[in-house]
N, C-alpha and C positions, 0 to 999 in steps of 0.2 A: 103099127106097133101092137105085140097082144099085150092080152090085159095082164100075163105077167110083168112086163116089162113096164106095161104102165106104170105096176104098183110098185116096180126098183124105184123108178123116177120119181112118184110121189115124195117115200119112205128117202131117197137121199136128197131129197130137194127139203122136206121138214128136218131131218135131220142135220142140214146142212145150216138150217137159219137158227136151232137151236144153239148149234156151234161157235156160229156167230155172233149170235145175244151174251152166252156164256162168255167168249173171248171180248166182248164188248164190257162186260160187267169185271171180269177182271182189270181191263187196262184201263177203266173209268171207275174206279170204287164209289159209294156214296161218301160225304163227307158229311161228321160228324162236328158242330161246333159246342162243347159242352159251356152253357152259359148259369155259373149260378154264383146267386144275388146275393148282397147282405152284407159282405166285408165291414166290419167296424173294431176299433179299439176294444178289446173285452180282455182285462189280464183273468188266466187261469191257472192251471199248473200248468199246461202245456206251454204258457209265454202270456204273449201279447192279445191273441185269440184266446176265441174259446175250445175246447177241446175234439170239439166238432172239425171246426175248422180247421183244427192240423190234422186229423185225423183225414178228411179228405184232400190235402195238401200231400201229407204222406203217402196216402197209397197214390194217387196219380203218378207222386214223382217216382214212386217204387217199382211201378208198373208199368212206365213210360205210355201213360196217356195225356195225351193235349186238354187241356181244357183251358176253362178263363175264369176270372172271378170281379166281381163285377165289387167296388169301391164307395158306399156311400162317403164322399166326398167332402163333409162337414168334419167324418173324424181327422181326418188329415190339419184340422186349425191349432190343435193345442202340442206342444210341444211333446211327441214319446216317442225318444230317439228306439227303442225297442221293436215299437209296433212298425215305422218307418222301414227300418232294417230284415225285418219279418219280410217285410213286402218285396223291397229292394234283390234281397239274396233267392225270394223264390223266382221272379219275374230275367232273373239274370242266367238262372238255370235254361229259360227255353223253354219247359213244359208246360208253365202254367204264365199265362197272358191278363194283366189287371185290367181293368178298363172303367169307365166312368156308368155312376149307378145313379145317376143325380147327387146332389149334395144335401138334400135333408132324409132323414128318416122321420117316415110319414110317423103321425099318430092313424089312430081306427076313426076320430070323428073331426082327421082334418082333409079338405082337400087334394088331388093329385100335383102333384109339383108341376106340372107338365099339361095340364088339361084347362089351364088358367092363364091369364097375363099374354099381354104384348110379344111378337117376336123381339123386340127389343131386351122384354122385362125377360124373357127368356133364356136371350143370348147373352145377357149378364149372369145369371147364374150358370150356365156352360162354362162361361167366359174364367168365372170363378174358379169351376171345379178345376178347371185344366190350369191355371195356374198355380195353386194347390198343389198339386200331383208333382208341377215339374219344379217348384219350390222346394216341396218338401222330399221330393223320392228321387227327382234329376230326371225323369223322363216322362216322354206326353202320354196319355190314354186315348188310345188311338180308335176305342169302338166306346160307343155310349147304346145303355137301353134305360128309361126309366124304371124311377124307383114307385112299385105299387101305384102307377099313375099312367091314365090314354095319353096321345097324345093328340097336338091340333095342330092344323095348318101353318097356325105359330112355332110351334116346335121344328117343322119340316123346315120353315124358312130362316129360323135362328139355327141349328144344326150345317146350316151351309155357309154363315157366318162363322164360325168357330174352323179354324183351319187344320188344329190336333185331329180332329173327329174325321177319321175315315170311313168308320163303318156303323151303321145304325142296323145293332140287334133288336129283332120283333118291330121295323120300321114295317111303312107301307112296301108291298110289292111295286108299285110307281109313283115314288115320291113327287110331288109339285115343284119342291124347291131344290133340294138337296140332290147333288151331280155326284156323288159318292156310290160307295155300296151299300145296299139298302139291303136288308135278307127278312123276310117276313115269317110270319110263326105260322107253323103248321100243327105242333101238336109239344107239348111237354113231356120233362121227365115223370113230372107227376101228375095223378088223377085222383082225388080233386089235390087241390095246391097242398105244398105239404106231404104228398102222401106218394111216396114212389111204388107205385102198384105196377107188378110187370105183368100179371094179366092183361090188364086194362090197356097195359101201353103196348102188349104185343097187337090187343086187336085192333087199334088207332093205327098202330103204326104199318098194322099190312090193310087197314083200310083206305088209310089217307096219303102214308109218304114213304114207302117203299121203293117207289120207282123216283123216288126225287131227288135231284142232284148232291142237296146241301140240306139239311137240316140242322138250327139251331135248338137247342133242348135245353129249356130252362128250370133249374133245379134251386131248393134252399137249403143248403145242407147244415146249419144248424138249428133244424126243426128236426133233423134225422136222429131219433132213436134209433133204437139196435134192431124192431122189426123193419123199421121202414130204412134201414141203412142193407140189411139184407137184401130189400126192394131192389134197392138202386145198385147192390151186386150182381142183381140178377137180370137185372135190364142191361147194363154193360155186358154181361157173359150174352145176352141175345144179337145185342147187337155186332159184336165179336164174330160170332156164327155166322152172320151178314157179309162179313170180308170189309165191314166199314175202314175208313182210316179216321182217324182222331184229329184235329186241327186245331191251333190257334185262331182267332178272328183274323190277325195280321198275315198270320201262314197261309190263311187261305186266299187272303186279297191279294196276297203275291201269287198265290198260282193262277188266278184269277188274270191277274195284266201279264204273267207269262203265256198266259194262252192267246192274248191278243196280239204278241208281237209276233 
């Protein structure tokens, strides 16, 4: 063979695997689970939330992107048929996925809810939340991550006792107890907590999880000012540029068992 012909075969044999990856990268997009935390009772002018929270309610549903919003689960005890219905009419639309955030909202010099107590003492407050949710809203919350709290061996074991809980966001990558979907944290919307920096998250993100299937991205959006809500405009429009697609917790666990059958 001469060495021109070599270099055809080189030049189509790289070009050929790049074509590949590309068409790979298309029929396999990353998936994006957008997780953020905090839901509670707070009346504003907007309603039932605070103005944050419709505000990112609003655009998701505006701009048809998936995300979830994670339920501290205590507020759901006292009766406000408002704040119920809040929840009820977004979660019915399809875009936006509730899910269980523990049931207390920590103080700063209390304990993690989750880093303490028996599987037992554990899977009673699961046990709670999720009744809760389906008392008060009509339907179960099918992913749990704690609220500002690790968790422990107890939690992985009580988590598999609870039969609503399908999927454990920021769980271990191989859980002990729990036969579910477990999705482990690779990196945040925000750097430090609080602060959606797209610098920051551009360099994490092609350092760490660029080539990774699924990332969950936990965010607090009523800590979000007006710069750090930019922030988080602009981490979306990056990720966009990615060709990600956007998912539900549950959206994904279905495509998740249709890939197995």
């Amino acid at each position: 063979m001469s060495r021109f012909a070599s270099i055809l075969l080189v030049v189509s044999l790289l070009f050929g695997s790049v074509r590949s990856s590309f068409a790979d990268d298309l029929a396999n997009p990353q998936v994006i689970l957008l997780k953020l935390d905090d839901v509670v009772f707070q009346p504003s002018k907007a309603g039932p939330v605070s103005e944050r929270w419709q505000r990112i309610a609003d655009y998701l549903t505006e701009n048809h992107i998936k995300g979830s919003f994670g339920i501290i689960c205590e507020s759901l005890e006292a009766d406000e048929p408002a704040y119920f219905r809040w929840i009820k009419d977004i979660q019915a639309v399809g875009t936006i996925e509730f899910w269980m955030h523990g049931y207390h909202l920590k103080k700063a010099d209390e304990p993690g809810e989750f880093e303490q107590g028996t599987a037992a003492k554990q899977r009673a407050v699961l046990a709670k939340s999720a009744r809760l949710a389906r008392e008060k809203l009509g339907f179960p919350l099918a992913a749990f991550g704690p609220h500002w709290s690790g968790t422990t061996e107890a939690t992985d074991e009580a988590l598999e006792g609870v039969p609503d809980i399908k999927i454990w966001l920021y769980g271990p990558a191989k859980p002990k107890h729990f036969t579910r979907l477990s999705l482990d944290r690779v990196l945040a919307l925000e750097n430090p907590t609080f602060v959606p920096d797209p610098v920051a998250f551009r360099a994490l993100y092609n350092k760490h999880a660029a080539t990774r299937k699924v990332l969950v991205l936990q965010g607090h959006p009523n800590q979000w000012d007006e710069k750090r809500w930019a922030g988080f405009l602009e981490i979306i429009a990056f990720l966009k540029s990615k060709g990600v697609v956007f998912m539900t917790p549950s959206e994904y666990l279905d495509s998740v068992r249709a890939s197995k059958e």
